[in-house]
ROSE-13715 format. One record per residue (C-alpha): residue in three letters; x, y, z. Coordinates in steps of 0.2 Angstrom, whole numbers, plus 5000, padded with zeros to 4 digits. Example, Ala and Ser with C-alpha at 12.3 -4.5 7.8 and 13.67 -1.06 7.14 Angstrom:
ALA506249785039;SER506849955036;
// end
This chain:
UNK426860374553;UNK426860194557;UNK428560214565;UNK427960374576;UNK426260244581;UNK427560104585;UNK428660214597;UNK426960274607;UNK426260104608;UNK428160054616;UNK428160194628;UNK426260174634;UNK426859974636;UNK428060034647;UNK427160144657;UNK425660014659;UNK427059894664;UNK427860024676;UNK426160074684;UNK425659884686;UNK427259824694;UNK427159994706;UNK425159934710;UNK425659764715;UNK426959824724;UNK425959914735;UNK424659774735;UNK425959654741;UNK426459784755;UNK424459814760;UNK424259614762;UNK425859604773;UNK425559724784;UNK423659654789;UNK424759474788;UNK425859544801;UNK424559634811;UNK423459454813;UNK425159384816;UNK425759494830;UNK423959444837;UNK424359264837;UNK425959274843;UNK425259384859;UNK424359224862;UNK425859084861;UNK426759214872;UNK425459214886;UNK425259024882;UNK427258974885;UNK427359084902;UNK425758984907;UNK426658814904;UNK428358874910;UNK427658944926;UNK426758774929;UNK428158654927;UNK429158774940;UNK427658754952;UNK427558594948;UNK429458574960;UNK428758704973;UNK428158594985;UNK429858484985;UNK430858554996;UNK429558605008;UNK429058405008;UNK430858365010;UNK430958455026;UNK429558365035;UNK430258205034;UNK431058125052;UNK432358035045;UNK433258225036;UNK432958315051;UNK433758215062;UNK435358175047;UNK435658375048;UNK435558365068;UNK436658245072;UNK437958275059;UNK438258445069;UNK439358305081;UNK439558155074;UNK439658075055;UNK438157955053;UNK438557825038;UNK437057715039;UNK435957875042;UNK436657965028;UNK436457805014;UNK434757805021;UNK434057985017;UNK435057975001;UNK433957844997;UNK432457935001;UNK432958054989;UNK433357944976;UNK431457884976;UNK430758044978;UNK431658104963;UNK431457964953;UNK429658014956;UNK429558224956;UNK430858224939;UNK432158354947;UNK433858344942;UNK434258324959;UNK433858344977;UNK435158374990;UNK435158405011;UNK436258545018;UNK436758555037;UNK436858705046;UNK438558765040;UNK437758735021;UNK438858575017;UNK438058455007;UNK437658285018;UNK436358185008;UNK435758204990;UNK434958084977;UNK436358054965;UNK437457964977;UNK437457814967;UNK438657914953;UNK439857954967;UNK439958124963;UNK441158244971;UNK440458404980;UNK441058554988;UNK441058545006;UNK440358725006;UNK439358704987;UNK437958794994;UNK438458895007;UNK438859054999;UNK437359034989;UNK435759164992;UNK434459014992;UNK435558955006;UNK435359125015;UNK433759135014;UNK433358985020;UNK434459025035;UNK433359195037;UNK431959055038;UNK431159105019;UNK430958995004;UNK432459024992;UNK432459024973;UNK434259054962;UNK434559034944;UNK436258984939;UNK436958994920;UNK438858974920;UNK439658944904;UNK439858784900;UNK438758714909;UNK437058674910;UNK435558814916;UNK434858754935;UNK433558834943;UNK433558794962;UNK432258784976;UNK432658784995;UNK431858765012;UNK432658775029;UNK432458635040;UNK432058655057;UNK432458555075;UNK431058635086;UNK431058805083;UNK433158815079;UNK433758815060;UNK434858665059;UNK434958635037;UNK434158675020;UNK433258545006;UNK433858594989;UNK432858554975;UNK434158584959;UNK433158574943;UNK433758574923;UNK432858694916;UNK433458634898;UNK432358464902;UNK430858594910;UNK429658584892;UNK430158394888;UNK428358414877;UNK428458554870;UNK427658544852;UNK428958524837;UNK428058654828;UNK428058804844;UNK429558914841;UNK430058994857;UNK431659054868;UNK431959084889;UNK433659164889;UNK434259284906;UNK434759454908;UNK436359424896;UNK435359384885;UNK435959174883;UNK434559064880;UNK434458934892;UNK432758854887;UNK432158824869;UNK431258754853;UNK432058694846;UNK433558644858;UNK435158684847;UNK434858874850;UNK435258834868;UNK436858884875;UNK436559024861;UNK436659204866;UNK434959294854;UNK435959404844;UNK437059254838;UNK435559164829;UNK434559294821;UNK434559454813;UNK433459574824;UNK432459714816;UNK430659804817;UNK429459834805;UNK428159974810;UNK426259924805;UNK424660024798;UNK423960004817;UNK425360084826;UNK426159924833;UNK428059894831;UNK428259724823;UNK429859654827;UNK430659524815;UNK432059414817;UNK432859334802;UNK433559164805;UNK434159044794;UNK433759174779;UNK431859164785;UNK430859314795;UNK429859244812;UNK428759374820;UNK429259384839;UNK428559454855;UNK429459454871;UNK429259504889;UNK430259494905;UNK429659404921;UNK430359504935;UNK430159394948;UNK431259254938;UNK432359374929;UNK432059294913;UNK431359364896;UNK430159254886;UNK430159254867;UNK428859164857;UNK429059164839;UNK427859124823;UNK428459104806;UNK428159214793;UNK428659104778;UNK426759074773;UNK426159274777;UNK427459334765;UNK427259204753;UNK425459234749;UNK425659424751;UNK427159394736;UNK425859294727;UNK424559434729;UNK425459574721;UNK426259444707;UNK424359394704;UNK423759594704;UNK425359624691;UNK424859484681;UNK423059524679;UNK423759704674;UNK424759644661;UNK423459524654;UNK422159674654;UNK423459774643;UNK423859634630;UNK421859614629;UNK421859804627;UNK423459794614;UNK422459634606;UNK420759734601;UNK421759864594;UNK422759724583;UNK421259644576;UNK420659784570;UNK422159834561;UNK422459664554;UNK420759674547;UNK421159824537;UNK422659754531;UNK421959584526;UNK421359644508;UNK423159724509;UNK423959574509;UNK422759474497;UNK423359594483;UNK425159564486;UNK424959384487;UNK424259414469;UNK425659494462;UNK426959384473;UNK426059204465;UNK426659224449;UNK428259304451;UNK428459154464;UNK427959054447;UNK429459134439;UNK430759084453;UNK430058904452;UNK430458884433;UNK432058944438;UNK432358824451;UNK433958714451;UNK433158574459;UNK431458484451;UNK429858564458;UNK428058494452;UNK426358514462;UNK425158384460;UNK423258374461;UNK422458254477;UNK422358104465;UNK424258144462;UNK424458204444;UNK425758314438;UNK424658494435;UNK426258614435;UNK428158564431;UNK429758664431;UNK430958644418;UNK432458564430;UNK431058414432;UNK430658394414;UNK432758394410;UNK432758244424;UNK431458144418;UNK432058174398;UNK430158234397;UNK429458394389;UNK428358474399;UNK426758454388;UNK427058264390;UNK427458294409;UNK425758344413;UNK424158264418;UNK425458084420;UNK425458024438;UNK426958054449;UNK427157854452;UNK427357834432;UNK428957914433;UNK429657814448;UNK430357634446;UNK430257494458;UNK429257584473;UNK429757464487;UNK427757414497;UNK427557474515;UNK428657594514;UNK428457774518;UNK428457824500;UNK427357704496;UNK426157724508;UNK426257924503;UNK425857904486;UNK424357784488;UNK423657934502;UNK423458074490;UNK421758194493;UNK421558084511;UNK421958134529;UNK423057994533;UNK424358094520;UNK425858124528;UNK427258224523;UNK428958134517;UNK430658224515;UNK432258154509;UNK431758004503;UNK432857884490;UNK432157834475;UNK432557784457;UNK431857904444;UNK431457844425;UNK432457944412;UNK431557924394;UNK431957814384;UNK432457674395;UNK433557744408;UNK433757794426;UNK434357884441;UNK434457894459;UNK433458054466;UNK433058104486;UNK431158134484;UNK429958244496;UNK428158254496;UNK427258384506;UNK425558484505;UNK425258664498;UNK424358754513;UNK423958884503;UNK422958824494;UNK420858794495;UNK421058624486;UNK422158474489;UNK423658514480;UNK425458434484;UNK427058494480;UNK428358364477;UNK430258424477;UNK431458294464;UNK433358314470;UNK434658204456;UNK435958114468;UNK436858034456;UNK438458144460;UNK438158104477;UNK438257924476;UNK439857914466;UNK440658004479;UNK439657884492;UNK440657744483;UNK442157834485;UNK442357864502;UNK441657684504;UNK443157624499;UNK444157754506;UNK443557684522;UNK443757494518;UNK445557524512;UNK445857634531;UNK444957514542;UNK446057374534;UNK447657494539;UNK446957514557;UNK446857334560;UNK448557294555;UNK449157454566;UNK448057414580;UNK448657224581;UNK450657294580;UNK450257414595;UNK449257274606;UNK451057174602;UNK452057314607;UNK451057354623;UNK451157174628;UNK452957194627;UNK452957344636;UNK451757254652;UNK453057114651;UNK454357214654;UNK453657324668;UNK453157164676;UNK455257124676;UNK455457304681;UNK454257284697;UNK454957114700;UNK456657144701;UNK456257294711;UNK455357194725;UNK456457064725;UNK458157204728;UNK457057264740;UNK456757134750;UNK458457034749;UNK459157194755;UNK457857194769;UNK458157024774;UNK459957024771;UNK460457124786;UNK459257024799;UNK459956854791;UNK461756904793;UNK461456974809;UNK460756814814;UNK461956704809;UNK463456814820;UNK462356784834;UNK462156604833;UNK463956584830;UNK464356684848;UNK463256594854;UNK463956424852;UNK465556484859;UNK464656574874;UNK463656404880;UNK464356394896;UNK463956584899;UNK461856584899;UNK461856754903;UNK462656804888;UNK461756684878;UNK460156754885;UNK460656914878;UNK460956844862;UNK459256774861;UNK458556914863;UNK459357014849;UNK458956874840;UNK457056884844;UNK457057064838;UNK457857024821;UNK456456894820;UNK455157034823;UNK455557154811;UNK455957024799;UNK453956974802;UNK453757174800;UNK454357154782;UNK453257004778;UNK451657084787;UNK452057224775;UNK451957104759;UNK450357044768;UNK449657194769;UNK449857254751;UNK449157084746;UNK447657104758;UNK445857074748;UNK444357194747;UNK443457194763;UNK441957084763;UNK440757204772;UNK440857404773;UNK440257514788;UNK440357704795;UNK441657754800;UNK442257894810;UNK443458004804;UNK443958074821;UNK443857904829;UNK445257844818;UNK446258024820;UNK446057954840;UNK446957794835;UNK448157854824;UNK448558014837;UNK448757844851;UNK450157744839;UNK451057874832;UNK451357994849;UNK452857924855;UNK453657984837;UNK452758134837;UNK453258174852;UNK455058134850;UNK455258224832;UNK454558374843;UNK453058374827;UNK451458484827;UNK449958384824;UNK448358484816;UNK446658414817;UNK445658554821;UNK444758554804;UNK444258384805;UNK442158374808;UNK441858264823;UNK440258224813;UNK441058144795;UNK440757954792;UNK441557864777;UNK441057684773;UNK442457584777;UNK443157464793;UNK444257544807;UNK445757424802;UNK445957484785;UNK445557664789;UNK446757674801;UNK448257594791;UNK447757744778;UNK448057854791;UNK449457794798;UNK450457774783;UNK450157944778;UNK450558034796;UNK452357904795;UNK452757974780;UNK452458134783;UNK453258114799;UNK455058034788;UNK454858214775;UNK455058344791;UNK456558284796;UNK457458414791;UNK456458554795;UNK456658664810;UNK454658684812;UNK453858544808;UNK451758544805;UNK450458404801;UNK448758464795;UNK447158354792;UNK445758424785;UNK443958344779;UNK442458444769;UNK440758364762;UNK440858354741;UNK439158364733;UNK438358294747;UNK439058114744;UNK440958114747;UNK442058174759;UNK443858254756;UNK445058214767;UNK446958304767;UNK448558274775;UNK449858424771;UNK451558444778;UNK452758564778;UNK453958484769;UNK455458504755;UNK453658424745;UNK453658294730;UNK454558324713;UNK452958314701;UNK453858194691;UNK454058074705;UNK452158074706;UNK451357944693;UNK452757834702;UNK452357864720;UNK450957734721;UNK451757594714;UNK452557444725;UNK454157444729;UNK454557614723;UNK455257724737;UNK456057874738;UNK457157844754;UNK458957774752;UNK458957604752;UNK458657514770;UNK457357634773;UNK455857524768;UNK455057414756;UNK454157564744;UNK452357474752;UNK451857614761;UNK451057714749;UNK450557584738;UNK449557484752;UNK448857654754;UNK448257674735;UNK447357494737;UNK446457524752;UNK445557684745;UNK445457594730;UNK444457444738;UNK443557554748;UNK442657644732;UNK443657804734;UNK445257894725;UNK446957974732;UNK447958104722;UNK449558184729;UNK449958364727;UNK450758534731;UNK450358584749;UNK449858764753;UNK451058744766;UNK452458714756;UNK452558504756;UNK451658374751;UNK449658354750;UNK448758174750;UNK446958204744;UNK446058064746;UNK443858074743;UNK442857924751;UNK440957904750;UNK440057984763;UNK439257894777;UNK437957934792;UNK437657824807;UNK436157754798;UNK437057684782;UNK436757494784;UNK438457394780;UNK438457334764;UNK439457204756;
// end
């Protein structure tokens, strides 16, 4: 029966929780739909309040041409040019329109002859090159010819979104030129609110005016998710998604302009509080059932309250019986702390019989209770609030006659009970301790051992450091007495020749000359030693990643060039900053790309790929892969060393990569080689990530 009760209460929870989940549901969807309807209201309003400011910054330029037209000095430049070029006439209306722009804020003013080449305009100070014929094909330009005021919008990939403005210029009653007003229109709304969301875009749909500004150059579909949501009121709601968040739009094309106007309010808060509305009404559902389920609880649990008071009857003294049965000593004491029940495992302890046992205090049968202790203090509490409980305490117990043993002791109040009663638990450790002194000096006798072991392997590794030392010693020093050999000897031929050759300075010229370039790439060699022993720089700063590509690209192009090699820096980001200086970054860089550069000489087609990514929002990882035969993994824990090359000997110093390892190293970052997914070698290297405002830090 209680079983068939238990399944209907389950399946009527689930319905409740079914039917109150569908009810907020439709809740949530009721509030959104009136959110979206006052929405599309307010939005109708920005829409109309956007054209209105648009329309006045355009008219704002209206009357520039029309004022350019009247002035002498113009009409009589686009006269005379018809027969003769007039320098000092031309610099002067140009600077007449330099003022008037700086004043009017176009992005430029320009004065067309008859034929509709350009003879004046305000930028002439940037020595800009025009068409001869820029505007003549233009309609603006025809219609000013026809004697009407021209407008034309121009978007050409690429490039900037002008609007243009034009007047004809007349000589008495004959049409002799044009005034072109040219204006930005991505600088038209310079104050547009940060929080006004808005987007001008023409006939193919490319934005050209915007806030905010990166959407310009966009084409709509490209930044949003479009869709339309129809409301309670009839009214079509359209939604675009961008950025993973709904705005509510509303557009409408300006025929005279050709452009469509899109205003566009966020509907983050809308939705949120419509969420928050049918998570409320779920909530109060649910609450209302467990209320529901709670009266119906009580009353059951009263009815099974005398139950349970006749079980607890017939459980107390078959408790009583497990008690006496107890392996570990179990007494329960009154609140001044007198023994009133105790097991027979407690009474074997303390060598007592249990008629003896009771009615002693419990601190009768402890020796040496240290003050201030927690013990202490738990004993001296008993049938006060400021008892606390204690487990796992050490003691010494007395064992009658005159003996005594180690015991954990725990002291913790009966809650069942009316009265203060306290049950105090006795647990013989003697066992325990013997093995405690055991393993005590067990220990001793191993941290002794250790000692001796760890002062033979800090011998041996001494010996082993010593000897690496030698290794990388004799390895620098066959390195460089091979590297400096050749010069030397070199050298010395070409002082001996020329000794012989004194009378002949041409040829002793020559000599000099080779012996100037032994001299330089012995200083090569030394400048590499240099290098490697170069310190940590003193002050960090961003660097760019690209910038240093730049560089690198710049010093390295006559090789690339020659090698006929493929260099890939596509997926570097313009935008990644490491903290750093330009020198030292620009080594990395270069040693890397030369020794990529030495691995594809062999290969038919050879490629250099570069690569950086954001780690966590702190680092940057930067690659360099190579298509190259690649790096045994057992060369790699070697590769960073000094003086350890793989190239035949001649071939360089082994300082490459080790100058390499320490300039990461010094510049807080790490550098790992690897497999290549193009087949070579990979240098990973991971810096901390910079932006232009990092101050440089020491």
């Amino acid at each position: 029966m209680a079983r068939k009760t238990s399944k209907r209460i389950i399946w009527i929870g689930i319905a409740w929780c079914l039917i109150s989940v569908l009810l907020g549901l439709g809740v949530g969807k009721l509030s959104k739909d009136l959110s979206y309807q006052a929405l599309h209201d307010e939005t109708s309003d920005r829409l109309l309040a956007s054209i209105h400011r648009v329309r006045g910054a355009l008219n704002a330029f209206h009357y520039l041409p029309f004022l350019l037209t009247q002035n002498d000095d113009v009409i009589r430049l686009v006269d005379e040019t018809r027969h003769t070029q007039q320098t000092d006439l031309i610099e002067q209306v140009s600077r007449y329109l330099e003022q008037t722009n700086l004043v009017a804020g176009a992005s430029g003013l320009f004065i067309v002859n008859q034929q509709g080449k350009t003879v004046a305009y305000s930028d002439w100070r940037d020595n800009q090159s025009l068409a001869t014929n820029e505007f003549a094909q233009l309609p603006l330009f025809q219609l000013a010819e026809r004697g009407e005021e021209g407008r034309f919008y121009d978007n050409k990939p690429g490039h900037p979104a002008y609007y243009y403005l034009s007047a004809p210029i007349y000589q008495s009653t004959h049409f002799v030129g044009a005034a072109i007003v040219r204006i930005n229109l991505e600088n038209l709304l310079p104050d547009s609110p940060q929080d006004e969301l808005f987007a001008i875009s023409d006939d193919s749909d490319e934005i050209f005016i915007a806030s905010p500004q990166r959407w310009i150059g966009e084409h709509k579909n490209g930044i949003s998710t479009q869709q339309q949501i129809p409301l309670s009121n009839g009214v079509n709601a359209n939604i675009w998604q961008i950025d993973h968040q709904h705005y509510l739009t509303q557009s409408v094309r300006l025929d005279d302009l050709g452009w469509t106007f899109t205003t566009l309010t966020s509907a983050r808060a809308n939705e949120r509080y419509s969420d928050m509305l049918a998570a409320i009404t779920i909530a109060v559902l649910w609450i209302l059932g467990v209320w529901m389920l709670y009266l119906r609880e009580r009353r059951l649990k009263k009815l099974s309250q005398q139950e349970t008071r006749d079980v607890l009857a017939r459980n107390e003294e078959q408790q009583r019986s497990i008690i006496s049965n107890a392996e570990v000593g179990l007494l329960t004491l009154n609140a001044s702390g007198h023994i009133r029940f105790i097991n027979p495992k407690a009474a074997q302890q303390f060598n007592l019989t249990i008629e003896q046992a009771i009615g002693q205090p419990l601190q009768t049968l402890l020796l040496d209770v240290t003050p201030n202790t927690s013990l202490d203090a738990a004993l001296k509490a008993f049938g006060s609030p400021q008892f606390t409980p204690i487990i796992g305490v050490e003691a010494r117990g007395k064992r009658q006659p005159d003996s005594h043993f180690p015991a954990l002791i725990s002291l913790r109040v009966m809650t069942h009970s009316h009265q203060h009663e306290y049950l105090a638990t006795v647990v013989d450790i003697s066992r325990r301790k013997q093995l405690e002194q055991a393993l005590l000096d067990a220990n001793e006798s191993l941290e002794h051992k250790v000692q001796q072991r760890t002062l033979a392997l800090e011998n041996a590794q001494n010996e082993l450091i010593q000897a690496g030392k030698m290794a990388a010693l004799g390895r620098m020093s066959t390195a460089i007495v091979h590297e400096l050999n050749q010069p030397l000897t070199a050298m010395r031929t070409y002082i001996a020749i020329s000794r012989q050759l004194l009378d002949e300075p041409d040829m002793v010229k020559e000599n000099l000359s080779l012996l100037d370039d032994l001299t330089q790439r012995m200083a090569v060699i030394t400048s590499q030693l240099k290098t490697f022993a170069y310190k940590k720089p003193e002050q960090v700063s961003p660097v760019s990643l690209q910038t240093a590509i730049n560089q690198t690209t710049i010093l390295l192009r006559q090789r690339l060039e020659t090698d006929q090699i493929e260099l890939d820096c596509s997926q570097v980001d313009g935008d990644h900053y490491v903290l750093g200086d330009n020198a030292r970054v620009e080594q990395v860089l270069v040693n890397l790309v030369s020794n990529a550069c030495d691995a594809l000489a062999e290969q038919s087609q050879k490629v250099i790929c570069m690569r950086s990514e954001i780690i966590d929002n702190t680092h940057i990882r930067f690659t360099v892969d190579d298509n190259g035969p690649g790096i045994p993994e057992a060369q790699h824990s070697q590769l960073f060393e000094p003086f350890y090359t793989t190239k035949s000997m001649g071939s360089g110093l082994g300082l490459g990569l080790a100058i390499v390892a320490a300039i990461v190293r010094d510049l807080n970052g790490t550098i790992k080689v690897d497999q290549s997914p193009l087949g070579g070698a990979r240098f990973a290297i991971t810096w901390p990530l910079a932006t232009l405002e990092t101050q440089p830090s020491p």
